[in-house]
DRENPA-3360 file (N, C-alpha, C; in nm, 2 decimals, always signed):
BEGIN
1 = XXXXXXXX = +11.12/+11.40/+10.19/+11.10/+11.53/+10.12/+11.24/+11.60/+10.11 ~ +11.23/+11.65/+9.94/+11.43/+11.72/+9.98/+11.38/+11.81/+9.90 ~ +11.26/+11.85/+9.84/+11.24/+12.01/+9.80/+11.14/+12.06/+9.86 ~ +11.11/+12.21/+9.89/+10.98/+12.26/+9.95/+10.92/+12.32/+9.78 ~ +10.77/+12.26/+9.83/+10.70/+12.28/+9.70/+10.64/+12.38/+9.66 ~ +10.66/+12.47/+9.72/+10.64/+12.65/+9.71/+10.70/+12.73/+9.61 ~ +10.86/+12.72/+9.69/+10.92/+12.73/+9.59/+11.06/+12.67/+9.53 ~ +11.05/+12.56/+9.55/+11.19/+12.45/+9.51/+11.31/+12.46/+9.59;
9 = XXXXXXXX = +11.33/+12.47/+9.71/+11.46/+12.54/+9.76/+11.43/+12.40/+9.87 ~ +11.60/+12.37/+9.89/+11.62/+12.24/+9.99/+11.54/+12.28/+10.09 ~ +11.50/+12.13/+10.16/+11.41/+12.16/+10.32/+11.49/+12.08/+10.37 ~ +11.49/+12.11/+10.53/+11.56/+12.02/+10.63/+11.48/+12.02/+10.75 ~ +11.52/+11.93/+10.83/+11.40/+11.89/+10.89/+11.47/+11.96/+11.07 ~ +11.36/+12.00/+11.14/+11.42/+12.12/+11.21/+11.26/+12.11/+11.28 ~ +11.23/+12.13/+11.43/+11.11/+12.19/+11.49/+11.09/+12.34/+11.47 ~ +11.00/+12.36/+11.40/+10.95/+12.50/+11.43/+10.91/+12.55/+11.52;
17 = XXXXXXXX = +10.93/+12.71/+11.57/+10.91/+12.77/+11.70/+10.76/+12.71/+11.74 ~ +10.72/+12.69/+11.88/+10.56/+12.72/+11.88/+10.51/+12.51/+11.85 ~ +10.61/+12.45/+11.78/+10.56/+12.33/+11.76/+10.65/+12.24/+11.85 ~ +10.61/+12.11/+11.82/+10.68/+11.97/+11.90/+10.77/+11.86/+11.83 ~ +10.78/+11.89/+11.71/+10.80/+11.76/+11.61/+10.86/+11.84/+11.47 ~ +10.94/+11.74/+11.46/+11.03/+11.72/+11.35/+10.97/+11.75/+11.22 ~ +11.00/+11.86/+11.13/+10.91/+11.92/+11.04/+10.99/+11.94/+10.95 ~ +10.96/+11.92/+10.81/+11.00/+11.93/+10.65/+10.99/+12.10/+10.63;
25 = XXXXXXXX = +11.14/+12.18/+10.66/+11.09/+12.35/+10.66/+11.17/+12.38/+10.56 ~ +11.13/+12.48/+10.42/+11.22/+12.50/+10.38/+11.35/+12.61/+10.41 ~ +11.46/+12.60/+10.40/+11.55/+12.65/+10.40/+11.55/+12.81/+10.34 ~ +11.48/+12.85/+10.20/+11.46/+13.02/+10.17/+11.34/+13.04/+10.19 ~ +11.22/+12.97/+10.22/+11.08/+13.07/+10.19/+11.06/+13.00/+10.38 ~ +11.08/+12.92/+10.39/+11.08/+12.90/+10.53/+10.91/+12.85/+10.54 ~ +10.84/+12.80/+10.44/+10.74/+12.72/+10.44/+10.74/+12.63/+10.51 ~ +10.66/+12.56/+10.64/+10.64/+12.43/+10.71/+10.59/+12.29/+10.61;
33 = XXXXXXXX = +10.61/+12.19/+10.59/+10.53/+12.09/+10.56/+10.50/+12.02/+10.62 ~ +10.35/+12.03/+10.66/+10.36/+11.90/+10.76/+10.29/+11.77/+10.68 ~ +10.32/+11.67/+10.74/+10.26/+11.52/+10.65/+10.19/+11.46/+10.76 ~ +10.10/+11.40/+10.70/+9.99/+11.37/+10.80/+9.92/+11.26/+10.75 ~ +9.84/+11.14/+10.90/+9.84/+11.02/+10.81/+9.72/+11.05/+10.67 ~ +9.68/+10.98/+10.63/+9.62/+10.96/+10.49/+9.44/+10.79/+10.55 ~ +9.37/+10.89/+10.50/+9.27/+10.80/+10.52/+9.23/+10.76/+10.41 ~ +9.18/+10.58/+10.44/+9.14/+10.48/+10.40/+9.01/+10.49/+10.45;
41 = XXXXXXXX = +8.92/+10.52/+10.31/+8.73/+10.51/+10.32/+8.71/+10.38/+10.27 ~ +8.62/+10.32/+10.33/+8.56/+10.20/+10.27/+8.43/+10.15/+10.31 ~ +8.35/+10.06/+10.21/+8.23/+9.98/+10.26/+8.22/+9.86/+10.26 ~ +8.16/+9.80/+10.38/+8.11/+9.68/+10.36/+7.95/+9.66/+10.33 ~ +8.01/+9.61/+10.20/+7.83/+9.64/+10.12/+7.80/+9.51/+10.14 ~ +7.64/+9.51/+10.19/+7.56/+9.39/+10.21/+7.42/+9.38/+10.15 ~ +7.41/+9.27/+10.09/+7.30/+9.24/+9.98/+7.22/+9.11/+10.09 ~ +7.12/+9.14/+10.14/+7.06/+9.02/+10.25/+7.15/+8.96/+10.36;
49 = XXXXXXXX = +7.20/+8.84/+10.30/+7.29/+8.76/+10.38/+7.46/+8.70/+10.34 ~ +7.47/+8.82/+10.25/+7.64/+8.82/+10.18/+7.65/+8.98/+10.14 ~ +7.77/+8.93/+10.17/+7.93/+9.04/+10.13/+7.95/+9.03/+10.01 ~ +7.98/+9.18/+10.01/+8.08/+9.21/+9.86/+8.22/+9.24/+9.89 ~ +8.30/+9.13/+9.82/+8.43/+9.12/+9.79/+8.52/+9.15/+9.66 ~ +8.64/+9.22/+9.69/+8.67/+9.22/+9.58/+8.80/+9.14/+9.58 ~ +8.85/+9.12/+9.48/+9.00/+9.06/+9.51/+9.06/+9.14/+9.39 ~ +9.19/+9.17/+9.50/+9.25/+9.29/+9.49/+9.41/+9.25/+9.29;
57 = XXXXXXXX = +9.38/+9.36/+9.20/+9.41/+9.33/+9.12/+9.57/+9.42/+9.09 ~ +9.62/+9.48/+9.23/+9.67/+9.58/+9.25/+9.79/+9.54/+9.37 ~ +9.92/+9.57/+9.36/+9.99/+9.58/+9.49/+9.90/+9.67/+9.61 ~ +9.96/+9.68/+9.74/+10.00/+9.52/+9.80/+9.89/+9.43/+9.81 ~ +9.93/+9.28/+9.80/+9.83/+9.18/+9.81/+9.81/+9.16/+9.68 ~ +9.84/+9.15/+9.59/+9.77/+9.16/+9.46/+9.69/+8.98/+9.49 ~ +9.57/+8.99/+9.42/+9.50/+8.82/+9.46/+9.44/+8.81/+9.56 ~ +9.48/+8.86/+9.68/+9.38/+8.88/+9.79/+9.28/+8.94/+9.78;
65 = XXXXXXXX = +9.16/+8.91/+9.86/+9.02/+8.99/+9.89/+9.04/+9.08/+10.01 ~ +8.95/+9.16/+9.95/+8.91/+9.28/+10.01/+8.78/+9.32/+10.05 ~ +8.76/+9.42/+10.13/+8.63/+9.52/+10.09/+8.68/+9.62/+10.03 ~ +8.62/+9.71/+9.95/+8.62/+9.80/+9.84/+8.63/+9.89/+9.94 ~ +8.79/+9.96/+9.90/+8.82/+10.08/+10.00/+8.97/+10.14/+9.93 ~ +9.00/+10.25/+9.97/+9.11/+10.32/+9.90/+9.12/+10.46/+9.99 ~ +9.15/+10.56/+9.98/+9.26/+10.65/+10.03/+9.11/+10.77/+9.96 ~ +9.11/+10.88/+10.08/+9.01/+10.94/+10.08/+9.12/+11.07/+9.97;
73 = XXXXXXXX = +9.02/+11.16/+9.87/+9.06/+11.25/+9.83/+8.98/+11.36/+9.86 ~ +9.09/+11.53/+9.86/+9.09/+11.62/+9.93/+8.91/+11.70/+9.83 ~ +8.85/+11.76/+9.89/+8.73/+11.82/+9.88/+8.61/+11.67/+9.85 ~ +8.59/+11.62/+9.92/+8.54/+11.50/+10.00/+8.53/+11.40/+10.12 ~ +8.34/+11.40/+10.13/+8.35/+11.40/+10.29/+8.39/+11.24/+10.25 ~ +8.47/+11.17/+10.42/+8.46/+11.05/+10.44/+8.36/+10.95/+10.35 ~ +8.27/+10.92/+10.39/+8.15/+10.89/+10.33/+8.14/+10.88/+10.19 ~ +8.18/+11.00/+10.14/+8.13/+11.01/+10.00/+8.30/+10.92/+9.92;
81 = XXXXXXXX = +8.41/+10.94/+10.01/+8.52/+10.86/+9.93/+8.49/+10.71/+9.96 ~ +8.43/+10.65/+10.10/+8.40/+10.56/+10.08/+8.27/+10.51/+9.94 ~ +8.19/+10.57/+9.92/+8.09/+10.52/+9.83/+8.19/+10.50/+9.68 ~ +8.26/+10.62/+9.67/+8.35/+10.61/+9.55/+8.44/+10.53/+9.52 ~ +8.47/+10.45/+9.62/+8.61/+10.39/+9.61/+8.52/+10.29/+9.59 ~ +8.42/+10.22/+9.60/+8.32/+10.09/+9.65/+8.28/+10.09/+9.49 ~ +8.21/+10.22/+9.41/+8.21/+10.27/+9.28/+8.35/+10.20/+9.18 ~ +8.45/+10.24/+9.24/+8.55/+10.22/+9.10/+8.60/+10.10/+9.15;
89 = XXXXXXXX = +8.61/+9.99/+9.25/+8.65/+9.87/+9.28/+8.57/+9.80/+9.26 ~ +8.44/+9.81/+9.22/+8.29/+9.69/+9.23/+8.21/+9.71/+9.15 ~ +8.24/+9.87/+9.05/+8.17/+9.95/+8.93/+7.96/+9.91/+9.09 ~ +7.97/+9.92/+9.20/+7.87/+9.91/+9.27/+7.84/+10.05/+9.33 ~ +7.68/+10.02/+9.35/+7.62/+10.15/+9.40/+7.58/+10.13/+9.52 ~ +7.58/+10.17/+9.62/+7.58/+10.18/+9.79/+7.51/+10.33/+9.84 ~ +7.40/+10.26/+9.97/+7.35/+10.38/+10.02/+7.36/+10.31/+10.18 ~ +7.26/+10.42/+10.25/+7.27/+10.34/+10.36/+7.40/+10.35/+10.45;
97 = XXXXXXXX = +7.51/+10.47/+10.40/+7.62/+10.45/+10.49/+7.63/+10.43/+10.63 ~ +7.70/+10.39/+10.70/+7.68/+10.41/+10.81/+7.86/+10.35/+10.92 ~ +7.85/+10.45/+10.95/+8.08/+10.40/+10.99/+8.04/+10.29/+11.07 ~ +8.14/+10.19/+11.08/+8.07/+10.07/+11.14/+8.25/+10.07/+11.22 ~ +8.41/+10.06/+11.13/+8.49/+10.01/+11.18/+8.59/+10.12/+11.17 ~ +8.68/+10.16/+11.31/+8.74/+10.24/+11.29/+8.92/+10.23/+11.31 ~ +8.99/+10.17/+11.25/+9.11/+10.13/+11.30/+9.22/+10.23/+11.29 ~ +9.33/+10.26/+11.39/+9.42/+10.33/+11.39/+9.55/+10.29/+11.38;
105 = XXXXXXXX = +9.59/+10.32/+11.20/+9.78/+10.24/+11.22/+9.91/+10.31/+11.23 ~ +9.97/+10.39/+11.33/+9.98/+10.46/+11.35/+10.11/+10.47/+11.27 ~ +10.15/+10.34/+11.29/+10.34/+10.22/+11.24/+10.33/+10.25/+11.05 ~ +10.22/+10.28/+11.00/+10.23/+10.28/+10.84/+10.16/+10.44/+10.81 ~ +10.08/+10.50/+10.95/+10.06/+10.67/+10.91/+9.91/+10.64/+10.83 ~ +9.82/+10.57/+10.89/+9.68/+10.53/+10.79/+9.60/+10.51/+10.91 ~ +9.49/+10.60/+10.88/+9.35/+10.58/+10.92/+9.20/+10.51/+10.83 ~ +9.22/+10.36/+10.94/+9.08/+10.28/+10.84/+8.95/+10.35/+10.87;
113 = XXXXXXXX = +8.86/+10.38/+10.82/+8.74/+10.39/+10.80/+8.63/+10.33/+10.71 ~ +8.60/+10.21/+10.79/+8.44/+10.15/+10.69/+8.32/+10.16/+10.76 ~ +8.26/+10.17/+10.63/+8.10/+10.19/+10.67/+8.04/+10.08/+10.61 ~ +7.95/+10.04/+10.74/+7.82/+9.96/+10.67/+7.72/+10.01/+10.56 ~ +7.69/+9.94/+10.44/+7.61/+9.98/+10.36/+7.57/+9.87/+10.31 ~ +7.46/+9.93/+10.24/+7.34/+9.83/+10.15/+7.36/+9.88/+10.00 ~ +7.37/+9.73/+9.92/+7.39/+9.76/+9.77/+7.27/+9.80/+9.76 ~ +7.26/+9.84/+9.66/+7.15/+9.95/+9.58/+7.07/+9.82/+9.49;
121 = XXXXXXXX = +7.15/+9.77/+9.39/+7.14/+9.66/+9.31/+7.24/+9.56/+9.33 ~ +7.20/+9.46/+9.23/+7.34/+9.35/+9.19/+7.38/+9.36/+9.06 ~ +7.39/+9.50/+9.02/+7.44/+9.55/+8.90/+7.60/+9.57/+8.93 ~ +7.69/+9.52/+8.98/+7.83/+9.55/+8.99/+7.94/+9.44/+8.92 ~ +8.06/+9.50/+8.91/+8.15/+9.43/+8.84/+8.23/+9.42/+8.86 ~ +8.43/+9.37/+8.86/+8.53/+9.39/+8.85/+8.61/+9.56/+8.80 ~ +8.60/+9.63/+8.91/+8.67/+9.76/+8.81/+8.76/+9.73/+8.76 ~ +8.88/+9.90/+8.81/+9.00/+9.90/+8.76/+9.12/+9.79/+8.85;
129 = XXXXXXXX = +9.05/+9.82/+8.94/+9.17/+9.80/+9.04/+9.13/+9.65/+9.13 ~ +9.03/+9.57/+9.04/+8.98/+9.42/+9.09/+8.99/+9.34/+8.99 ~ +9.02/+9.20/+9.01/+9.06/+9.09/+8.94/+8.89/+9.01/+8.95 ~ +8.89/+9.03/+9.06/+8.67/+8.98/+9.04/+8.63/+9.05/+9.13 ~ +8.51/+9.06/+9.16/+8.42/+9.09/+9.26/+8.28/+9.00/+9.31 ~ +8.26/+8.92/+9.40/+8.17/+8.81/+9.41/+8.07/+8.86/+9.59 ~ +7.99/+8.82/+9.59/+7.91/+8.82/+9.75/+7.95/+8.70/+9.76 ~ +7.94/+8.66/+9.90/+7.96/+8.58/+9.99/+7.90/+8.59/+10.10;
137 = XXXXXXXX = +7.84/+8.47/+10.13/+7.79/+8.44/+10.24/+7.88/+8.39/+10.36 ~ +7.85/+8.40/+10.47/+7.96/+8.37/+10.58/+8.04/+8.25/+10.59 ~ +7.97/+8.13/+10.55/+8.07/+8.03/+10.56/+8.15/+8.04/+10.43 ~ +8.10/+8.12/+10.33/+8.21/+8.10/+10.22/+8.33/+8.23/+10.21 ~ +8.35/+8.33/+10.35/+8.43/+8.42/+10.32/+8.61/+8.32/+10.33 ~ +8.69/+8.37/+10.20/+8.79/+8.35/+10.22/+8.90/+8.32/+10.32 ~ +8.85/+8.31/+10.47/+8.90/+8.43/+10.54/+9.09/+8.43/+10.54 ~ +9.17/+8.30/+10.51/+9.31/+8.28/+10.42/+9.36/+8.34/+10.35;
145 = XXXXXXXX = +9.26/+8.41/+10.26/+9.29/+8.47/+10.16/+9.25/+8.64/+10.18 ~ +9.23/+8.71/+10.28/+9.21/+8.83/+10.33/+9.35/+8.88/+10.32 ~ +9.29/+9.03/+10.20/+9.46/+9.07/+10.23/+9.48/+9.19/+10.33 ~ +9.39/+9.25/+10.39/+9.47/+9.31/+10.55/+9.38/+9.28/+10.70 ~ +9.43/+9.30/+10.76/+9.38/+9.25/+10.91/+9.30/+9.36/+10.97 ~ +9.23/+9.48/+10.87/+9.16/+9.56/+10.91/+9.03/+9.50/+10.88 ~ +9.04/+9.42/+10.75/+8.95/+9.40/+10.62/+8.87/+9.23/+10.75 ~ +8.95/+9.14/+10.76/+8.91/+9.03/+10.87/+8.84/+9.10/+10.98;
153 = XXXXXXXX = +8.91/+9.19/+11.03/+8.84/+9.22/+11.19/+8.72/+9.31/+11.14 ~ +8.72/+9.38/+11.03/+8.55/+9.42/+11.00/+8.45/+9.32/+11.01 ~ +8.51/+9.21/+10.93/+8.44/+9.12/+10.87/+8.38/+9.00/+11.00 ~ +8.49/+8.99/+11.11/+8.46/+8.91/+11.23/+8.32/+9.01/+11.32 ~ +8.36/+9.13/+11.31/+8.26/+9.16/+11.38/+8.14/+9.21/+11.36 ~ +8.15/+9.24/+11.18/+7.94/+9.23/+11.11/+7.90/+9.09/+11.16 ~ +7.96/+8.98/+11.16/+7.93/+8.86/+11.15/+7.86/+8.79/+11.31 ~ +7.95/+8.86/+11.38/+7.90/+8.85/+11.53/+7.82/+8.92/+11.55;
161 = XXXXXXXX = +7.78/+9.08/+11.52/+7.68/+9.14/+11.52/+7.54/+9.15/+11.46 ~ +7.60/+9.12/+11.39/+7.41/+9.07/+11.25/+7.34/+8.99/+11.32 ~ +7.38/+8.90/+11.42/+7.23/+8.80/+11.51/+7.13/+8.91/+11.56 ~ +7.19/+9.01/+11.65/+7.16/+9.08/+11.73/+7.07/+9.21/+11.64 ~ +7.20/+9.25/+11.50/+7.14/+9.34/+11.41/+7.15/+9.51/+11.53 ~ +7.23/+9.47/+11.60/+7.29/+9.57/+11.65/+7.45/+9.58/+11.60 ~ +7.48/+9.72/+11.57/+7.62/+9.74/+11.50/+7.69/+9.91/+11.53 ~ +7.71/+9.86/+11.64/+7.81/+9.95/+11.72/+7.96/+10.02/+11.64;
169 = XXXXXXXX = +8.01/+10.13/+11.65/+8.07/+10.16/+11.62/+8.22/+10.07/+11.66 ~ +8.35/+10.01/+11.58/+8.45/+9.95/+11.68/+8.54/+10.04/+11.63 ~ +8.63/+10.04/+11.74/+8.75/+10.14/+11.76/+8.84/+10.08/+11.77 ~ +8.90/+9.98/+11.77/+8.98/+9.86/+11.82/+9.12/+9.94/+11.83 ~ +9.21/+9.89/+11.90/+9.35/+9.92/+11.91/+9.44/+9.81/+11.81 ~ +9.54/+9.88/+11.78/+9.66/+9.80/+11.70/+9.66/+9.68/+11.78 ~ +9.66/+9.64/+11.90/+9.69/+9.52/+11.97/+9.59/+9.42/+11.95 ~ +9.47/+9.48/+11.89/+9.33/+9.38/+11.87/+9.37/+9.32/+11.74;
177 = XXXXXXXX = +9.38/+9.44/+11.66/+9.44/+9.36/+11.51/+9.50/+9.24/+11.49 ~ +9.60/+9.24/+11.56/+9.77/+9.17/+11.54/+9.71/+9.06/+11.61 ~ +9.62/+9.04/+11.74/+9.60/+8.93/+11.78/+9.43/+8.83/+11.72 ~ +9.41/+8.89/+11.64/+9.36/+8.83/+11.52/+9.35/+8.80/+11.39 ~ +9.50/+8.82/+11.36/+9.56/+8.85/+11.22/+9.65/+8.75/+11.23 ~ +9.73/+8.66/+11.11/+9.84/+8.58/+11.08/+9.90/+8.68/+10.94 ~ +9.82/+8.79/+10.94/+9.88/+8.89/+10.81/+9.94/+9.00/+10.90 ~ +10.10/+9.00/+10.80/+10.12/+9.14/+10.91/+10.09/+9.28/+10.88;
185 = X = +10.11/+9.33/+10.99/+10.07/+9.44/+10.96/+10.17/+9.59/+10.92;
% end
């Protein structure tokens, strides 16, 4: 950041009284900015005994699959950005939310959030931001072709947990990721 967006005047970066951390202040109105990570809502939508995938038609990853997930927007709960982003990646309708995976990146400033959900129908499509969108059943998930290591480790552990049909919240640490990932992170 090299302007404060208040009112246009250079910012430099300086701890403010009262705080701990290196802060974007401007130099005349003396406005703080602070930047903060950015959350990623998403669903894994399930129709019986397959997933909805999409494969991603967008940097980063472009060609890789995904679950239907994107970057939460402001006056919107969690929840409702995941259903939406599930909406404009799969043109799919989802209820039944329920947070299933919670990962923290701290090295890129992003918080994952997906929720377990149930399609509504099999009325979905390729949106804007997908090259296809298909279900899959377990032995046919890509898993080579996963484009982030949040997106696999959701996916490892509906799959472990569906026998049981118990589905615990996971919290996993950056260290769980990376040791189940050959994608970096």
């Amino acid at each position: 950041m090299k302007f404060c967006s208040q009112c246009g005047s250079p910012v430099s970066q300086s701890i403010p009284k009262g705080d701990n951390r290196l802060r974007h202040v401007c130099n005349q109105c003396a406005t703080i900015h602070y930047e903060n990570p950015r959350i990623v809502a998403g669903c894994l939508p399930v129709w019986r005994d397959q997933v909805l995938l999409c494969r991603r038609a967008i940097e980063p990853r472009r060609g890789y699959w995904t679950l239907p997930a994107g970057f939460m927007e402001n006056g919107e709960t969690v929840e409702q950005a995941a259903a939406r982003e599930t909406h404009e990646e799969a043109c799919a309708r989802v209820q039944a939310l329920s947070l299933y995976t919670l990962f923290d990146l701290p090295h890129i400033n992003q918080v994952y959030m997906i929720f377990r959900a149930e399609l509504v129908d099999l009325d979905f499509a390729a949106g804007e931001e997908s090259l296809e969108v298909r279900l899959f059943e377990e032995h046919e998930i890509p898993w080579r072709e996963l484009a982030f290591p949040t997106i696999g480790r959701t996916l490892e552990c509906y799959f472990a947990d569906r026998p049981h049909q118990h589905y615990p919240v996971r919290n996993e640490p950056l260290a769980a990721l990376r040791a189940h990932s050959n994608i970096p992170l």
